[in-house]
VMD Tcl script that builds the backbone (N, CA, C; Angstrom):
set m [mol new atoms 258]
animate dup $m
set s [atomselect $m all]
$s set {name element resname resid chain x y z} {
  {N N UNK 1 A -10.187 -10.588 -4.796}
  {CA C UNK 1 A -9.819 -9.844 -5.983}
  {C C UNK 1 A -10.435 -8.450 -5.906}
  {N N UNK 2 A -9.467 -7.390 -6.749}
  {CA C UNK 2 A -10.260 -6.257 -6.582}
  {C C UNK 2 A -9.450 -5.420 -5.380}
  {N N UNK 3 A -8.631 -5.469 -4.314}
  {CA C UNK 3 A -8.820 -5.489 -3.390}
  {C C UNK 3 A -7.777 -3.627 -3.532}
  {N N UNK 4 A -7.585 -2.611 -2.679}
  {CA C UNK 4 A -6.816 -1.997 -2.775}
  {C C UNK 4 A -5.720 -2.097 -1.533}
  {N N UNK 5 A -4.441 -1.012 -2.038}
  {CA C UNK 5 A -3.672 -1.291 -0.763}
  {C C UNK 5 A -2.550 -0.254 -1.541}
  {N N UNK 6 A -1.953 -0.038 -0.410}
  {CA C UNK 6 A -0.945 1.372 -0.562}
  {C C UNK 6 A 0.786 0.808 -0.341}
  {N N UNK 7 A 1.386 1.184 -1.181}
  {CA C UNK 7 A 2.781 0.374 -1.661}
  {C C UNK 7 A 3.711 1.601 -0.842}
  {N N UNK 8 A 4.319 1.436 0.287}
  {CA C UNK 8 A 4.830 2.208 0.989}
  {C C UNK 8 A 6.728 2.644 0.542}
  {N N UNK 9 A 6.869 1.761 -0.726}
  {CA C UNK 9 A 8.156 1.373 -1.208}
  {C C UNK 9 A 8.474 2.534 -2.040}
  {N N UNK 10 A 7.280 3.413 -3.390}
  {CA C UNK 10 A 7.028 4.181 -3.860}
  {C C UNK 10 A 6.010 4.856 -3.955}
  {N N UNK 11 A 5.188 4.896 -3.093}
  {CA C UNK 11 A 4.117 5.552 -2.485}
  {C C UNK 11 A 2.760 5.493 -3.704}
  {N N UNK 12 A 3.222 4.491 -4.460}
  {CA C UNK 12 A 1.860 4.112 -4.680}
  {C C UNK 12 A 0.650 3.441 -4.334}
  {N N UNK 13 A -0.442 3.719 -5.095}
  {CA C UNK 13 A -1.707 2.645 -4.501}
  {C C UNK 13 A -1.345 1.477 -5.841}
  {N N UNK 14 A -2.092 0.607 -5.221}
  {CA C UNK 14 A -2.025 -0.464 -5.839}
  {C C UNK 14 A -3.565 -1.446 -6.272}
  {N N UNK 15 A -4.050 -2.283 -7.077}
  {CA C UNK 15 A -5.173 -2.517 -6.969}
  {C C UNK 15 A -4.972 -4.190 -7.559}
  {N N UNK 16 A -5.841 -4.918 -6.733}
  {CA C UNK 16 A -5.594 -6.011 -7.047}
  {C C UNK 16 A -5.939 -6.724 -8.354}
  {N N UNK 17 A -5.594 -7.661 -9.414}
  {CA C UNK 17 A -6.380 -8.148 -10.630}
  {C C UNK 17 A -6.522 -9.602 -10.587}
  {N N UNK 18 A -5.926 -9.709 -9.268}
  {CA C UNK 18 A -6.210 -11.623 -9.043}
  {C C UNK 18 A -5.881 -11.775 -7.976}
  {N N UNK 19 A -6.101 -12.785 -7.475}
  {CA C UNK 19 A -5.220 -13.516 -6.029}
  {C C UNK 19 A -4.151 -12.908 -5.496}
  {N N UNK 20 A -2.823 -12.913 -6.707}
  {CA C UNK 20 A -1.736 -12.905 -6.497}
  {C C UNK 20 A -0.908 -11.853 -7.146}
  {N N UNK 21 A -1.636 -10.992 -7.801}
  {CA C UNK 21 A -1.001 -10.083 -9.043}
  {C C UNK 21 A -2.011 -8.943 -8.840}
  {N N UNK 22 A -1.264 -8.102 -8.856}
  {CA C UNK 22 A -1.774 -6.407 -8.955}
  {C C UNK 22 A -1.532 -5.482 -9.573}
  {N N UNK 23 A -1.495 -4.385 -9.899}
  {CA C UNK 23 A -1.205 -3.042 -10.781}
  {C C UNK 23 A -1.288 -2.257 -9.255}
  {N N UNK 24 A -0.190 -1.328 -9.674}
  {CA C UNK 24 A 0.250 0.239 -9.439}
  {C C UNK 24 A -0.353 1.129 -9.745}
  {N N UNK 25 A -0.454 2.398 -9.169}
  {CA C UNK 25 A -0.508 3.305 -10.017}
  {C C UNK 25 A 0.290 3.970 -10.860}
  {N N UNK 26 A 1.401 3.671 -11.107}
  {CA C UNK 26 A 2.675 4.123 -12.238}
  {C C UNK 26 A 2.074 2.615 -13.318}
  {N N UNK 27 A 1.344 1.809 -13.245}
  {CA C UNK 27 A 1.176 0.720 -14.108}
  {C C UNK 27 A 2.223 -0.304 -13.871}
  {N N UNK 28 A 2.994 -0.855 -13.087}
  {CA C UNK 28 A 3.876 -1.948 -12.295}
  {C C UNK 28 A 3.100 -2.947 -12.256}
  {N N UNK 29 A 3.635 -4.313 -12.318}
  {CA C UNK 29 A 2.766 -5.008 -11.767}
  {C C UNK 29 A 3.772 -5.987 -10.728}
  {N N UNK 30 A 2.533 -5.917 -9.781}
  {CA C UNK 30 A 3.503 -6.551 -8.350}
  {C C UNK 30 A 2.538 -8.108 -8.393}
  {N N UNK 31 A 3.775 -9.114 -7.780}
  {CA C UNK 31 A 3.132 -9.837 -7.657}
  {C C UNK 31 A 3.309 -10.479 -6.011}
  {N N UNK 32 A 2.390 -10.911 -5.342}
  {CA C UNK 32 A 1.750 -11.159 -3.766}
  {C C UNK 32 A 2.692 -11.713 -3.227}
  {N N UNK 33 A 3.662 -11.578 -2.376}
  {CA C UNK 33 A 4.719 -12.514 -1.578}
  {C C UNK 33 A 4.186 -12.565 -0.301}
  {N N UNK 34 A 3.490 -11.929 0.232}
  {CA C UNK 34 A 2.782 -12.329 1.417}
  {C C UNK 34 A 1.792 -11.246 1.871}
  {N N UNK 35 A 1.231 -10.815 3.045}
  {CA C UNK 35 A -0.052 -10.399 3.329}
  {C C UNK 35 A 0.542 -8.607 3.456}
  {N N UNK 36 A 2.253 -8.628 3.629}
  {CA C UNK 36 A 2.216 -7.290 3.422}
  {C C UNK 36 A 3.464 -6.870 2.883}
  {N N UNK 37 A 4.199 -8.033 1.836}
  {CA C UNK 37 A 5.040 -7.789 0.912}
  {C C UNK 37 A 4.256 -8.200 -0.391}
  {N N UNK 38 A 4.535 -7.017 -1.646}
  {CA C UNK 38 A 5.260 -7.542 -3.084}
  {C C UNK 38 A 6.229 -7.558 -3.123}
  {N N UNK 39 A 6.518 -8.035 -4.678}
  {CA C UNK 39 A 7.401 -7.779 -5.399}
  {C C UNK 39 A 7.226 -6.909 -6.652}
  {N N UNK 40 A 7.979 -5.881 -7.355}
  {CA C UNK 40 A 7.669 -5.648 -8.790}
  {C C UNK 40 A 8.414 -6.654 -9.619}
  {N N UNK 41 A 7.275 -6.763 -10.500}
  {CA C UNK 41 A 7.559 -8.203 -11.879}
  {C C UNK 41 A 8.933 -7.290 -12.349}
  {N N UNK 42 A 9.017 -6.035 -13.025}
  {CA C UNK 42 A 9.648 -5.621 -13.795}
  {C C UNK 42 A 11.208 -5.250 -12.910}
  {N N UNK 43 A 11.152 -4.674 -11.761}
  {CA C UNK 43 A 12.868 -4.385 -11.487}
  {C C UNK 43 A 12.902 -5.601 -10.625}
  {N N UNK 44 A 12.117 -6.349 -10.195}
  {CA C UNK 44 A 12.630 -7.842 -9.171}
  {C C UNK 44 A 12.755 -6.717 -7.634}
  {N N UNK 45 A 12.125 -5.934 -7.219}
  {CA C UNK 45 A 12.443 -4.852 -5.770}
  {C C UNK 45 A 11.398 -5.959 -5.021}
  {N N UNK 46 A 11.191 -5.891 -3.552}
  {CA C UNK 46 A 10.606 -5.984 -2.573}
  {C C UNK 46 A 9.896 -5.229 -2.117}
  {N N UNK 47 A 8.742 -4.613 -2.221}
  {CA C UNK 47 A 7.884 -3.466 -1.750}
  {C C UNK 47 A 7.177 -3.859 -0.363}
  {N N UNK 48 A 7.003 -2.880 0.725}
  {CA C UNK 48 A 6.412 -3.634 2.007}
  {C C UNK 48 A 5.034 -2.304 1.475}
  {N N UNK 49 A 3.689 -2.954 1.473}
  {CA C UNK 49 A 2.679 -3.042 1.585}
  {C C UNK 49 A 2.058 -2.883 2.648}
  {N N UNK 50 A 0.476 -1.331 2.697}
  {CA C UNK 50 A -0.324 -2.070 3.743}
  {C C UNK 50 A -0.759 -3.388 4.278}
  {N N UNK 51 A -1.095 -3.732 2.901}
  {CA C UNK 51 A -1.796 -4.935 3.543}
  {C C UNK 51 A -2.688 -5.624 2.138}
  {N N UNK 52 A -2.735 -7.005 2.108}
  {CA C UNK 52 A -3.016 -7.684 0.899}
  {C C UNK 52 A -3.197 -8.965 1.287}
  {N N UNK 53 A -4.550 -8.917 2.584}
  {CA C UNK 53 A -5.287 -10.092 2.889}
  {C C UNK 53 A -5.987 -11.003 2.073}
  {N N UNK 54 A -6.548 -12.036 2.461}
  {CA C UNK 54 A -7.485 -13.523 1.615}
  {C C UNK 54 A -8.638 -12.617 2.181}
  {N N UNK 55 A -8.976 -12.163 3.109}
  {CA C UNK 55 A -10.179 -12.069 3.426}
  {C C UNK 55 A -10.957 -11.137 3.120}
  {N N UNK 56 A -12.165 -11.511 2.423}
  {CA C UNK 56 A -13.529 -10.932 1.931}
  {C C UNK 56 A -13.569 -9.636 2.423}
  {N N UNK 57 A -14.017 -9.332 3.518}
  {CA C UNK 57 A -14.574 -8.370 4.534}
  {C C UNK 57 A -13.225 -7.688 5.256}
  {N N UNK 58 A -13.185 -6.566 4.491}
  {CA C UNK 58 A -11.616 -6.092 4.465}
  {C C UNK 58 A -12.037 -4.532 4.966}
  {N N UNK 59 A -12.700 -4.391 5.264}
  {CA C UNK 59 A -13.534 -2.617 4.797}
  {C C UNK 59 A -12.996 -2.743 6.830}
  {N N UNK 60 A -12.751 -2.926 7.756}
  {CA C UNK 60 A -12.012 -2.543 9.050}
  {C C UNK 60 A -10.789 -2.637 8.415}
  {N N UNK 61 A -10.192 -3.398 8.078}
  {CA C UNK 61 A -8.734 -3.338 7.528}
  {C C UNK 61 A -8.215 -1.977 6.678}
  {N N UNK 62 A -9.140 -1.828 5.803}
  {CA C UNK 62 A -8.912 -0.796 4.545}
  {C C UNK 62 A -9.056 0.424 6.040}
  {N N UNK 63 A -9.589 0.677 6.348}
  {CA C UNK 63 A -9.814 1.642 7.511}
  {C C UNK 63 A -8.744 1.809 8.336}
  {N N UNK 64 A -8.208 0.519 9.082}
  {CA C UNK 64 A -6.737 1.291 9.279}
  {C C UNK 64 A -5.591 1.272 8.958}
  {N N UNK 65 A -5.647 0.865 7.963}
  {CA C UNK 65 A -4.572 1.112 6.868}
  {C C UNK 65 A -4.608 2.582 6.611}
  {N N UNK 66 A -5.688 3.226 6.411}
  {CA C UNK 66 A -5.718 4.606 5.836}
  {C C UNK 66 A -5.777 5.424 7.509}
  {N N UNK 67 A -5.544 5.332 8.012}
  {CA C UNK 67 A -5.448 5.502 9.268}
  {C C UNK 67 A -4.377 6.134 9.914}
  {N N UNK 68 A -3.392 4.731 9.313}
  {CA C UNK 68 A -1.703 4.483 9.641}
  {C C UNK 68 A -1.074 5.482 8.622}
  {N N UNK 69 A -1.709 5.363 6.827}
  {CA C UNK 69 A -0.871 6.386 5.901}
  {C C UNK 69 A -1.098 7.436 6.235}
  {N N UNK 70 A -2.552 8.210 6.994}
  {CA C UNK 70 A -2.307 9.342 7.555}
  {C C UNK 70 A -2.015 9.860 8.325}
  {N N UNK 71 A -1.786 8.903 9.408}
  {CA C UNK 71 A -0.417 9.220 11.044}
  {C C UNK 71 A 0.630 9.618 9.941}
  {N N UNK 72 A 0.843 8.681 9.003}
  {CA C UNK 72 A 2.222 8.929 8.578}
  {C C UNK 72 A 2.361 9.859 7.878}
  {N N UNK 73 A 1.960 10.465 7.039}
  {CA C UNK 73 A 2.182 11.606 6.329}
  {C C UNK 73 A 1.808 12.897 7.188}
  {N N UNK 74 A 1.249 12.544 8.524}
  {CA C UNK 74 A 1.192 13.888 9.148}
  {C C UNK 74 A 2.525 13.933 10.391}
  {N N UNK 75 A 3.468 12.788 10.391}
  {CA C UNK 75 A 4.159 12.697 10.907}
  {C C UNK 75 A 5.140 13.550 9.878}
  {N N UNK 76 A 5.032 12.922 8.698}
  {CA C UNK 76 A 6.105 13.448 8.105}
  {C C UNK 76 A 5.880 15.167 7.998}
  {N N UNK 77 A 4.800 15.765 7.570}
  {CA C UNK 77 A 4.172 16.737 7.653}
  {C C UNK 77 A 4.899 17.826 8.589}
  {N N UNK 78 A 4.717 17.490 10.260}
  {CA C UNK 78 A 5.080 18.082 11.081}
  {C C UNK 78 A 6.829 17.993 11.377}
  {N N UNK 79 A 7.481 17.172 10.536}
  {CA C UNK 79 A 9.155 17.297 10.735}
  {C C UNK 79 A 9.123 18.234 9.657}
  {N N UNK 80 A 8.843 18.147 8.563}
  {CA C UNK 80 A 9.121 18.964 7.593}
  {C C UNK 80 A 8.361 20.271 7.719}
  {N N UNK 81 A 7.328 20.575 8.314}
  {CA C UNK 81 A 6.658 21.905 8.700}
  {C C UNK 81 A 6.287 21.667 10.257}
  {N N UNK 82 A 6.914 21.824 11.024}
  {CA C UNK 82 A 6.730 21.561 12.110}
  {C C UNK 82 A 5.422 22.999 13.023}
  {N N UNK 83 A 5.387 24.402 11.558}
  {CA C UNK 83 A 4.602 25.312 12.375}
  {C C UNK 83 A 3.234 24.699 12.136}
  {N N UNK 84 A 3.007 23.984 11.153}
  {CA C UNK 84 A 1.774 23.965 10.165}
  {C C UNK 84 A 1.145 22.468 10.572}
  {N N UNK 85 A 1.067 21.750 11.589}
  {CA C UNK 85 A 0.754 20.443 11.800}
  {C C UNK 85 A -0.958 20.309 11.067}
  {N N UNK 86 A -0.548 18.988 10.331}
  {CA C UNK 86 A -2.119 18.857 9.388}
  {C C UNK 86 A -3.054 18.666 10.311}
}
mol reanalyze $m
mol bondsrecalc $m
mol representation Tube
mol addrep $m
């Protein structure tokens, strides 16, 4: 519980409030379909997720997760400004 993770569906973060159920940052609440899908309760969508492990000791995980969102946004970065690479 507690846990964070980045919702790649609408580019929110997300934060866990149980096992199986989380909040957004727009205030959504997703609930756990597996280790790197939700769902939102409210439109019924499929969101693919970093990541939304059982396990305790998550702090290597959380690491490259934030890792991967920033390959990715500097991927995106450099198509869309290709002079200006972050």
């Amino acid at each position: 519980m507690g846990k964070n993770f980045f919702d790649y569906e609408d580019g929110d973060f997300a934060y866990s409030i149980s096992d199986n159920m989380a909040i957004d940052s727009d205030g959504d609440l997703l609930i756990r379909m597996g280790d790197n899908m939700a769902m939102d309760m409210d439109s019924g969508e499929l969101h693919i997720i970093s990541g939304w492990s059982n396990d305790e000791d998550d702090a290597f995980c959380l690491a490259v997760n934030y890792i991967l969102i920033y390959d990715f946004y500097s991927s995106i970065a450099n198509v869309i400004h290709p002079s200006n690479p972050l």
